[in-house]
MMTF fields as JSON, N, C-alpha, C and O atoms, coordinates in Angstrom:
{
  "mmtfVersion": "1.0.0",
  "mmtfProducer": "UNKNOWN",
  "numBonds": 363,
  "numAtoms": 364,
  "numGroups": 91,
  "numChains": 1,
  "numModels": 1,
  "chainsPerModel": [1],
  "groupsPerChain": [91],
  "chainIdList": ["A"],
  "bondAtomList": [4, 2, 8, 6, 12, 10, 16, 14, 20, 18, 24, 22, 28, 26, 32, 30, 36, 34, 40, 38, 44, 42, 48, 46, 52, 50, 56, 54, 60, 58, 64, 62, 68, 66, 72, 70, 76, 74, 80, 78, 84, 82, 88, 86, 92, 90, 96, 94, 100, 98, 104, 102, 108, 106, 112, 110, 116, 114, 120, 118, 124, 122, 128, 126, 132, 130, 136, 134, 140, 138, 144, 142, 148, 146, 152, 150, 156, 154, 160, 158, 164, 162, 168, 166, 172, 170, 176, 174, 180, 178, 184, 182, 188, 186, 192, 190, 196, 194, 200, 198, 204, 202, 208, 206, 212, 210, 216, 214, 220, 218, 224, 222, 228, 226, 232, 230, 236, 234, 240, 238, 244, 242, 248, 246, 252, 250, 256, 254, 260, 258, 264, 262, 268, 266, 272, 270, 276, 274, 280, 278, 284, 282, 288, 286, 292, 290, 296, 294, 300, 298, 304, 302, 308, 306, 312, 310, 316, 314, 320, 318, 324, 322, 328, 326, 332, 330, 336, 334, 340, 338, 344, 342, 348, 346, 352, 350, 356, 354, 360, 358],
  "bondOrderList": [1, 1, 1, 1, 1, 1, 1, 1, 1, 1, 1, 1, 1, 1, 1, 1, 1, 1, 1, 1, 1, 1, 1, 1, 1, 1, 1, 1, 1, 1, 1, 1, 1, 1, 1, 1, 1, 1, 1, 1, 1, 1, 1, 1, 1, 1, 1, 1, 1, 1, 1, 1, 1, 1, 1, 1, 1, 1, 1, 1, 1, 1, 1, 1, 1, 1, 1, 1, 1, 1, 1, 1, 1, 1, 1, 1, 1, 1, 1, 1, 1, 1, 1, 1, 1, 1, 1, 1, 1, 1],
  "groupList": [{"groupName": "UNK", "atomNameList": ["N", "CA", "C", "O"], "elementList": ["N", "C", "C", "O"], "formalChargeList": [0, 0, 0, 0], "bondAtomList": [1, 0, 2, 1, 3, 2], "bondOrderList": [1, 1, 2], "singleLetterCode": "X", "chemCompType": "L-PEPTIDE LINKING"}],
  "groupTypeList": [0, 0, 0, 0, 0, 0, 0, 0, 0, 0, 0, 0, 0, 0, 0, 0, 0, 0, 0, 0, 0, 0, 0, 0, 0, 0, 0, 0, 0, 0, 0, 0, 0, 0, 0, 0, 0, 0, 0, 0, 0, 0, 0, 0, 0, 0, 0, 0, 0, 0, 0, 0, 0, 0, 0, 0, 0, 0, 0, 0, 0, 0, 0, 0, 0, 0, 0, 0, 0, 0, 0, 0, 0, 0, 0, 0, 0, 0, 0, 0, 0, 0, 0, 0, 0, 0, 0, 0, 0, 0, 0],
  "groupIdList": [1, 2, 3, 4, 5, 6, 7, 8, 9, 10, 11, 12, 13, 14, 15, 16, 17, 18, 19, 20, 21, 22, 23, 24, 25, 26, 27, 28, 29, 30, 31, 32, 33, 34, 35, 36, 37, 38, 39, 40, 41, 42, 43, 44, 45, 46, 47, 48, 49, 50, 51, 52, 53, 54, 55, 56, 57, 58, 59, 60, 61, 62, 63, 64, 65, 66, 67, 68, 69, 70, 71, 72, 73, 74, 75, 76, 77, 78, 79, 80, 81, 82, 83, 84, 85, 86, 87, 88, 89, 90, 91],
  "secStructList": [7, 4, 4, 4, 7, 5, 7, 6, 6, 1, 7, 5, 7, 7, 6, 6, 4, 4, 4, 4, 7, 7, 7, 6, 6, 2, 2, 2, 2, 2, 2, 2, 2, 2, 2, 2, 2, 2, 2, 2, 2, 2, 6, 6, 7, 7, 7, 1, 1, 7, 2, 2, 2, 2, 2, 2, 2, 2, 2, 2, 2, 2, 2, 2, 2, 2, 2, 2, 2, 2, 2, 2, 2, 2, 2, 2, 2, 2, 2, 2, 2, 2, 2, 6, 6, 1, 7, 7, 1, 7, 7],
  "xCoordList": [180.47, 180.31, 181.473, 181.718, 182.31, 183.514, 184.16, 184.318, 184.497, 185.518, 184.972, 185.55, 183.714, 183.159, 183.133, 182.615, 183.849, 183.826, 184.739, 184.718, 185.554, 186.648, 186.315, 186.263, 186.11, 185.358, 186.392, 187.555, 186.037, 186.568, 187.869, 188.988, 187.722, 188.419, 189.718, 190.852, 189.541, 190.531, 190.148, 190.867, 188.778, 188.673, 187.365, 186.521, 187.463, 186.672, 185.587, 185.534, 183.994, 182.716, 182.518, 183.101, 181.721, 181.295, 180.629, 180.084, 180.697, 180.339, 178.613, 177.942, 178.002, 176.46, 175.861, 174.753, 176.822, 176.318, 174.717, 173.842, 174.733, 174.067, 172.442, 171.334, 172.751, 171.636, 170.674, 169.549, 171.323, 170.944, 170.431, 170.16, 170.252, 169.675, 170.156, 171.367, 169.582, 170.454, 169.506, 168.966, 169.385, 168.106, 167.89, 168.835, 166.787, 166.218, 167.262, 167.377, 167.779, 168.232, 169.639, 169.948, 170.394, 171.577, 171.313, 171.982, 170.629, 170.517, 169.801, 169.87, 169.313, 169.448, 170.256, 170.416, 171.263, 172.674, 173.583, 174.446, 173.577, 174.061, 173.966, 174.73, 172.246, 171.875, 171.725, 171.349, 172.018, 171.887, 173.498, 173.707, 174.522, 176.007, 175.988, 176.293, 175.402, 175.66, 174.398, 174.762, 173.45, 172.667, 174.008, 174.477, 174.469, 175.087, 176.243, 176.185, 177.185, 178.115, 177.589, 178.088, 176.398, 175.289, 175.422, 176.101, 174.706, 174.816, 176.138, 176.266, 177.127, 178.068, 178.871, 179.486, 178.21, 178.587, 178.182, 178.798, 176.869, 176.041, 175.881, 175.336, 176.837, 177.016, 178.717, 179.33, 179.411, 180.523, 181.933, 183.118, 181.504, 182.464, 183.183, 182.584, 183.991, 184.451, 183.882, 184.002, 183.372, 183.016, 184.023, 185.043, 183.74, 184.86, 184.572, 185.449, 183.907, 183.658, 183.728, 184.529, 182.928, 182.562, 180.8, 180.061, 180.217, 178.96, 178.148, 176.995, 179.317, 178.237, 177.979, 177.184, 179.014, 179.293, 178.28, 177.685, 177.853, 177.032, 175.628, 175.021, 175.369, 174.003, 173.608, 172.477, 174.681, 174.271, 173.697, 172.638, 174.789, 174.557, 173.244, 172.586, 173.458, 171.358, 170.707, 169.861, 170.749, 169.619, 169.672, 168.625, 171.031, 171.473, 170.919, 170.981, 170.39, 170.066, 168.732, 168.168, 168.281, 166.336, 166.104, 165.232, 166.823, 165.95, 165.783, 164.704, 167.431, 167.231, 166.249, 165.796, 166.193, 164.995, 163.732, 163.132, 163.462, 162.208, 162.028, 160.926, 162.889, 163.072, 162.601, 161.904, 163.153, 162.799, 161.257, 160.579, 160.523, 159.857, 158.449, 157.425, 158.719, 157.739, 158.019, 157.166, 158.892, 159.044, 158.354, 157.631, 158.767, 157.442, 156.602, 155.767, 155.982, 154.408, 154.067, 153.13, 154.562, 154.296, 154.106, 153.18, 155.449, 155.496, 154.112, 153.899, 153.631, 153.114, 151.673, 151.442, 150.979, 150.014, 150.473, 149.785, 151.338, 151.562, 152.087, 151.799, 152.761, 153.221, 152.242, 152.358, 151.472, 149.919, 149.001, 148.389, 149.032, 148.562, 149.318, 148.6, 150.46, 150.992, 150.901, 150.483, 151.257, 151.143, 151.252, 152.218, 149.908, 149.133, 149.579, 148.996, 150.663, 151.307, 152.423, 153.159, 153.143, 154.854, 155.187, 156.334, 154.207, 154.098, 154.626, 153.69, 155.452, 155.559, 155.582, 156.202, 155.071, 154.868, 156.082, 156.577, 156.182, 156.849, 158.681, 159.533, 158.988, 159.919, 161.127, 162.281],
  "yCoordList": [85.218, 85.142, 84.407, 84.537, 83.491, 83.114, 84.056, 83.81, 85.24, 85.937, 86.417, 87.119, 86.092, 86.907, 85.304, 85.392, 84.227, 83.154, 82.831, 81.804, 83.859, 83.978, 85.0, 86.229, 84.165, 84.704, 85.601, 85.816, 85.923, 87.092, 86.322, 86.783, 85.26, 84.016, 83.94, 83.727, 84.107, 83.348, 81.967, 81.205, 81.753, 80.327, 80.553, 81.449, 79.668, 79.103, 78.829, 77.816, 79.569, 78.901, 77.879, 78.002, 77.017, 76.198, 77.141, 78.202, 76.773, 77.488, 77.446, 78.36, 76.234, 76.293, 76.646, 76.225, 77.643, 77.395, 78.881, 78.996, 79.585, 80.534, 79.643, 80.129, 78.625, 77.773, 77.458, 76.962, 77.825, 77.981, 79.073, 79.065, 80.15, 81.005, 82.245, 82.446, 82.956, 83.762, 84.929, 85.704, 84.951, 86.082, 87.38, 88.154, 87.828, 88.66, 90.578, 91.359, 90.514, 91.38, 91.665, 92.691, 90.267, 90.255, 90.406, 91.19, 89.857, 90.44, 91.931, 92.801, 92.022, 94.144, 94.725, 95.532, 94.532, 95.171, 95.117, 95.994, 93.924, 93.88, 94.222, 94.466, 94.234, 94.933, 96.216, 96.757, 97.257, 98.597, 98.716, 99.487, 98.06, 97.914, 98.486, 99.508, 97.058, 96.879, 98.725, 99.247, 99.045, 100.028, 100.994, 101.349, 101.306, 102.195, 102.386, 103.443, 101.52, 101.131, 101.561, 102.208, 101.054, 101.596, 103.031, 103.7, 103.607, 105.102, 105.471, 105.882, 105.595, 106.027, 106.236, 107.104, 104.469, 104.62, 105.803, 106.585, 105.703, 106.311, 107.963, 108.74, 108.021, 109.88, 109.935, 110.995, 108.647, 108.968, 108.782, 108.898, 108.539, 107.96, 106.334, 105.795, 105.868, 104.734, 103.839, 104.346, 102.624, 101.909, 100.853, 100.842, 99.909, 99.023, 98.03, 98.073, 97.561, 96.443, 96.838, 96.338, 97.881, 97.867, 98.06, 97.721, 98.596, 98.778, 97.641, 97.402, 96.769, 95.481, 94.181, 93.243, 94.635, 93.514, 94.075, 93.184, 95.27, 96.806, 95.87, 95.105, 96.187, 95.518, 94.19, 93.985, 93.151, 92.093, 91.697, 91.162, 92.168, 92.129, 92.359, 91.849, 93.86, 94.044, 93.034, 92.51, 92.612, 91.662, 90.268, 89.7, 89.65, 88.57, 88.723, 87.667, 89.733, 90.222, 90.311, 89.857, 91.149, 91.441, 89.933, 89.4, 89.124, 87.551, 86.897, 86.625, 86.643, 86.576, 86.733, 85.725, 87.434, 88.654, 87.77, 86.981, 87.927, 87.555, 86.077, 85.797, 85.168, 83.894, 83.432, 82.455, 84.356, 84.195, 84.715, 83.952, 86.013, 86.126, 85.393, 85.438, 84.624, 83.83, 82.04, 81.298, 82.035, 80.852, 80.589, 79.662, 81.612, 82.02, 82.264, 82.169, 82.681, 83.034, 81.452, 81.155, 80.308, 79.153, 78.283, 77.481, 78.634, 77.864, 78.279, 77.561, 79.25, 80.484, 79.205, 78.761, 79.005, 77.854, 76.932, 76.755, 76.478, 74.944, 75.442, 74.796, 76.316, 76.885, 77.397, 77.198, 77.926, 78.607, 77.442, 77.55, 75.981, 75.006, 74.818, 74.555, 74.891, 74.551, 75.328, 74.93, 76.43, 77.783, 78.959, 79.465, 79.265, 80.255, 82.181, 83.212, 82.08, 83.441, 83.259, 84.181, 82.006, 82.368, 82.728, 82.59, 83.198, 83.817, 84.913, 85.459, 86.022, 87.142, 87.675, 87.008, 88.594, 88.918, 90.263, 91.1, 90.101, 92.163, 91.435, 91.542, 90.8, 91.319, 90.951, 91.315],
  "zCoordList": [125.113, 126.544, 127.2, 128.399, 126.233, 126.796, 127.921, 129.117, 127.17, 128.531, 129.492, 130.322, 129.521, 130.497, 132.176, 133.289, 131.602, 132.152, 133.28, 133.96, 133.387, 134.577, 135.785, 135.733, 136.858, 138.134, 139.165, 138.822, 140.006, 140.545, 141.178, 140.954, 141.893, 142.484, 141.233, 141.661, 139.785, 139.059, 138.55, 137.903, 138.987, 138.536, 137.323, 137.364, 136.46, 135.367, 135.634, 136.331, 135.244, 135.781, 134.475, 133.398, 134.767, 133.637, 132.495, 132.8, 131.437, 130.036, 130.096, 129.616, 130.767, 130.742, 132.099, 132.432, 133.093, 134.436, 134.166, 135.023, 133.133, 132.689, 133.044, 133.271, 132.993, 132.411, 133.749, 133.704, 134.815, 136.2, 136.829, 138.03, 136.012, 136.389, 137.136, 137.041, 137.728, 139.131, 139.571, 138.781, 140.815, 141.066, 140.69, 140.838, 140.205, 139.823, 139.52, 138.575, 140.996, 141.352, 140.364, 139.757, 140.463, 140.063, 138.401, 137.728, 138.031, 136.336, 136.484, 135.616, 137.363, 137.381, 137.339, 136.424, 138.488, 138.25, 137.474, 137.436, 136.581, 135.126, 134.051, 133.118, 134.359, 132.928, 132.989, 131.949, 134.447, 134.357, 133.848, 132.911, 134.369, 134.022, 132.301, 131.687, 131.991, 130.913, 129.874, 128.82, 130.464, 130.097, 129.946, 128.865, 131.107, 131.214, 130.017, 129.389, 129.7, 128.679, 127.491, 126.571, 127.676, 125.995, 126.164, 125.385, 127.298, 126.833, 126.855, 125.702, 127.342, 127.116, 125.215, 124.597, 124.896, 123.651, 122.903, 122.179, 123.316, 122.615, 122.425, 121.64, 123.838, 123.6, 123.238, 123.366, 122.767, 122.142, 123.278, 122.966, 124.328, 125.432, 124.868, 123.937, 125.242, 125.099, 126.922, 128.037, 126.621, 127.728, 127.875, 127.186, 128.818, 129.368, 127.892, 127.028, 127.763, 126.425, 125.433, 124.643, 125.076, 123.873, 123.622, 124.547, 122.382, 122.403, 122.294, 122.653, 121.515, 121.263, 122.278, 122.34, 122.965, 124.309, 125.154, 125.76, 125.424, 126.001, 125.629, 126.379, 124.317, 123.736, 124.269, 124.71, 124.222, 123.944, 125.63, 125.959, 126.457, 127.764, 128.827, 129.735, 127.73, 128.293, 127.592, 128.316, 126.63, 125.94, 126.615, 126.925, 126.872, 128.07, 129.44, 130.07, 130.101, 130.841, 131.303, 132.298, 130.145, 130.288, 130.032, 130.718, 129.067, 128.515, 129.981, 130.508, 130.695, 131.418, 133.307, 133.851, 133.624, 133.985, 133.398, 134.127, 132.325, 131.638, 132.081, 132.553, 131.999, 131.954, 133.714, 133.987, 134.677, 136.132, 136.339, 137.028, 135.804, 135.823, 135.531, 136.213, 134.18, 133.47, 134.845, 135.332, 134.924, 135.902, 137.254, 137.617, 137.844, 139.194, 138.795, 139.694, 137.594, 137.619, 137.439, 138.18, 136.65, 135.965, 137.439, 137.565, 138.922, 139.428, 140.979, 141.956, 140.738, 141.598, 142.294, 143.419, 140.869, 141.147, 142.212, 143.217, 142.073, 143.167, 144.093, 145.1, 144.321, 145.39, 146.369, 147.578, 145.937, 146.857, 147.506, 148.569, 146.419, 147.034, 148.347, 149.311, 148.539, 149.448, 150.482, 151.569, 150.266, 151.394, 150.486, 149.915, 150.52, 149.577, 150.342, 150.006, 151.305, 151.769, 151.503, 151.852, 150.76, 150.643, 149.276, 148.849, 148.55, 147.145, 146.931, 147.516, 146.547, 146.293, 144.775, 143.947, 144.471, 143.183, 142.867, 143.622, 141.998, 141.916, 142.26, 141.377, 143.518, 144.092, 143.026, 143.252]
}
């Protein structure tokens, strides 16, 4: 995941900024990115990475995804105590 650490800017994100998360959406569009690279391999095209960078990305991806998902459901309880309409499910 090193090279994937140089931002559009030219500048260096921190190596653990992963660790912060990022909304829902944005690990969609990565991991269809990264889907896409897979099939390509997979019908014998060459992709921008590679198949395994392809793989690992969706799997970096859905965990991710998974990781936001399981978090709002955990944080969903206390949040409703508070104001039981600023909940959204799905989105």
């Amino acid at each position: 995941m090193h090279k994937h650490r140089k931002q559009a800017d030219g500048k260096l994100r921190a190596s653990d900024n992963w660790q912060k998360g990022q909304p829902r959406d944005a690990y969609m569009k990565s991991a269809f990115r990264h889907f896409m690279d897979w099939w390509l391999e997979h019908r014998g095209k060459r992709s921008r990475d590679g198949i395994e960078d392809a793989l690992c990305g969706l799997i970096f991806n859905a965990m991710g995804y998974l990781f936001e998902v399981l978090h709002a459901r955990e944080e969903a309880p206390r949040a409703t105590e508070a104001n039981p309409k600023q909940i959204e499910y799905g989105s």
